[in-house]
N, C-alpha and C positions, 0 to 999 in steps of 0.2 A: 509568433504572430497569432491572429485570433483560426481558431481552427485545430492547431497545434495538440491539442488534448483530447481532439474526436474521436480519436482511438477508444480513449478510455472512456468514453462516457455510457456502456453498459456495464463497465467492468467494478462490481460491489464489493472486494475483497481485493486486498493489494501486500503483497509482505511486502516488511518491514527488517529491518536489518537493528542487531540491539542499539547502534549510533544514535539509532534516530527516534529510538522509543520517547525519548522527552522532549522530540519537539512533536509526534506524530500523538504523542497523549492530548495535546491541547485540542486537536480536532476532532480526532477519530477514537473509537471504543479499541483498542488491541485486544486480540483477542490470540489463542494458540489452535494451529490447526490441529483436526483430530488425531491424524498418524502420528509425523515426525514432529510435535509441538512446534512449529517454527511459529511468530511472531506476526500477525496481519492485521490491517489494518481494516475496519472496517467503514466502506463511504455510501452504502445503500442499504436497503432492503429492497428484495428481489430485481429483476436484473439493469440495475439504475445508478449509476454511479450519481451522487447527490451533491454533489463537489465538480462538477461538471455542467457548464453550459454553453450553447454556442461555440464548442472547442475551448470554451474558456477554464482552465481552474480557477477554485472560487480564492480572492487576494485573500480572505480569510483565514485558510489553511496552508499547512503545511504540504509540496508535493513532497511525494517519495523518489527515491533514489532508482525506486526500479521505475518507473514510470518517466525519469527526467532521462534515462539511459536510452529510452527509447529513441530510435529502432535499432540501437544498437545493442549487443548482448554479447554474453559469452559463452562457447560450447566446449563442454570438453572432450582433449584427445582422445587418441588410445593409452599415451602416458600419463598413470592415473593423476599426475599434478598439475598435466598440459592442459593450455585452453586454445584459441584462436577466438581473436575477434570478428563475430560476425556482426551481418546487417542483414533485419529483414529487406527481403528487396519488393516484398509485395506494399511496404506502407507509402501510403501516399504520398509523402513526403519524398520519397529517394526514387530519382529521376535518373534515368540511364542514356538520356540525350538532351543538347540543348544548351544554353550560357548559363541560365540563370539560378541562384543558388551557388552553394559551396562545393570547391573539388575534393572528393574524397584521397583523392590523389595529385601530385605534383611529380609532372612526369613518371618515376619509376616511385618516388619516395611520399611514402603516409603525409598527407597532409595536416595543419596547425591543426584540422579539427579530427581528423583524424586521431592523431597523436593525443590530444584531450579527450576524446572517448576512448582512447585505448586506456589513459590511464586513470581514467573515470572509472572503467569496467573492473580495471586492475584493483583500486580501491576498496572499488563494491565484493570483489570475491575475497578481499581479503577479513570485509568487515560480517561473508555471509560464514565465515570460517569460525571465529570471533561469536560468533548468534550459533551457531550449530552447539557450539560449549556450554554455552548458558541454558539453550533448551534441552541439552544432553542432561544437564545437573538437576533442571527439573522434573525432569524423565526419572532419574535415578532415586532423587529424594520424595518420589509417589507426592508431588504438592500438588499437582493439576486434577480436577474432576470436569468430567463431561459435563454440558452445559447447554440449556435449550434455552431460547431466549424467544416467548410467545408475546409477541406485538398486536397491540391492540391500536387497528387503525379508524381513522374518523368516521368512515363511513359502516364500522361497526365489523369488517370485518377481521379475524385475527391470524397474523403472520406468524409461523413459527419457523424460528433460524436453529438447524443446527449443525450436529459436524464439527463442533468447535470444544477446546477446553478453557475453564479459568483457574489459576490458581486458588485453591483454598486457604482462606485467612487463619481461619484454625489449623490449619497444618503448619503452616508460616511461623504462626505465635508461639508452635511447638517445636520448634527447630532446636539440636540440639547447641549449648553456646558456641563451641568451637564452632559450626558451620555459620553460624551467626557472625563470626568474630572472619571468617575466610572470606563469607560473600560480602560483607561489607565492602571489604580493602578491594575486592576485585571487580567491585561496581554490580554485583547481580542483585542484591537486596534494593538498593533503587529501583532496579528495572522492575522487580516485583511491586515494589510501591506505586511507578509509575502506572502500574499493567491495570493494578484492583481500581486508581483515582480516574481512569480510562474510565472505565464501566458506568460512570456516572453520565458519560458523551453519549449512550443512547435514547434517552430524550430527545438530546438536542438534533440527533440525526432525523427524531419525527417529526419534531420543528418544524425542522431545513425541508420533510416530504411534505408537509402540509402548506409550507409557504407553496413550495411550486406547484402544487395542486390549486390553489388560490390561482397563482397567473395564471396556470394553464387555462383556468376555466373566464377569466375576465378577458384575457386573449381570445378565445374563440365568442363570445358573448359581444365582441366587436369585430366578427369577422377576420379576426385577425390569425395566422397560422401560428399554434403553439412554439418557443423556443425553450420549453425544457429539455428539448432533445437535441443530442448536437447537430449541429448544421456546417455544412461545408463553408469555412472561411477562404 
């Protein structure tokens, strides 16, 4: 319901898990964090998520799988393969008295929704295991170089993002064949293809700040309270 994604609406970085790189390329620039290269998506500049409003995601985009898991997640044990399913219990959604809403439980036994976050969470750790591989092989074959991305916003001032890596084309181009011929079959030569035609989605992310800059300002110009910011549904 509307509200639902209040959570995230300062939140400008989101990984991404490799499943979802080719629906997550349509929206958002991916880019690779600076440590362990993992795979994020990126939905702002500075601390704004731009795919957020009203609690709303925008129908336009893609959510991600860490963000639909929400509040639920996964921690792990002391057995290094073990996890337990948790729940934040501070989000506003998850009530500890009362009818209304879903039981996390039936009597003693995990509830339907329960049970589908568990194996939601299940999935998602199996597909972060799966992305750890592909960022490992990156890591290894030196393709990624640091990356500073200086935005130049309307009102003249200039944003500089960094922290981040992207893969280099020329290193790509120069791949030797057999690796070319292994990453194909194993789907990672896509995800690189998908990564570079990402990069093109940062315009359009200044677009999407400039529109809301627009309402924000014809909203208060009629009195009216800004909603580019989330609002309790």
């Amino acid at each position: 319901g509307e509200g639902d994604f209040a959570f995230a609406a300062e939140t400008p970085f989101v990984p991404v898990v490799a499943a979802e790189v080719g629906q997550a390329m349509h929206a958002y620039p991916i880019v690779f964090s600076a440590g362990d290269a993992h795979p994020i998506a990126v939905m702002g500049i500075e601390r704004e998520n731009l795919f957020v409003a009203g609690g709303r995601w925008a129908e336009d985009a893609y959510v991600p799988a860490y963000v639909r898991r929400y509040p639920f997640g996964f921690i792990p044990t002391i057995n290094p393969d073990g996890f337990v399913l948790a729940i934040d219990a501070a989000a506003e959604r998850v009530r500890k008295d009362g009818d209304d809403g879903v039981a996390l439980f039936d009597a003693a036994e995990p509830s339907e929704l329960t049970r589908q976050a568990l194996a939601f969470c299940d999935a998602f750790q199996s597909e972060a295991a799966a992305t750890r591989a592909f960022a490992d092989a990156l890591v290894a074959a030196e393709l990624l170089v640091e990356r500073r991305a200086d935005v130049q916003l309307p009102d003249g001032r200039t944003l500089g993002l960094e922290g981040f890596q992207i893969v280099d084309a020329d290193k790509v181009a120069a791949l030797p064949d057999e690796t070319v011929v292994e990453w194909h079959r194993n789907g990672w030569l896509a995800l690189v293809h998908h990564h570079l035609a990402s990069l093109d989605r940062f315009p359009s992310l200044l677009a999407r700040r400039a529109a809301r800059a627009a309402v924000a300002e014809t909203s208060s110009e009629h009195g009216e309270a800004p909603t580019t910011h989330s609002e309790e549904g």
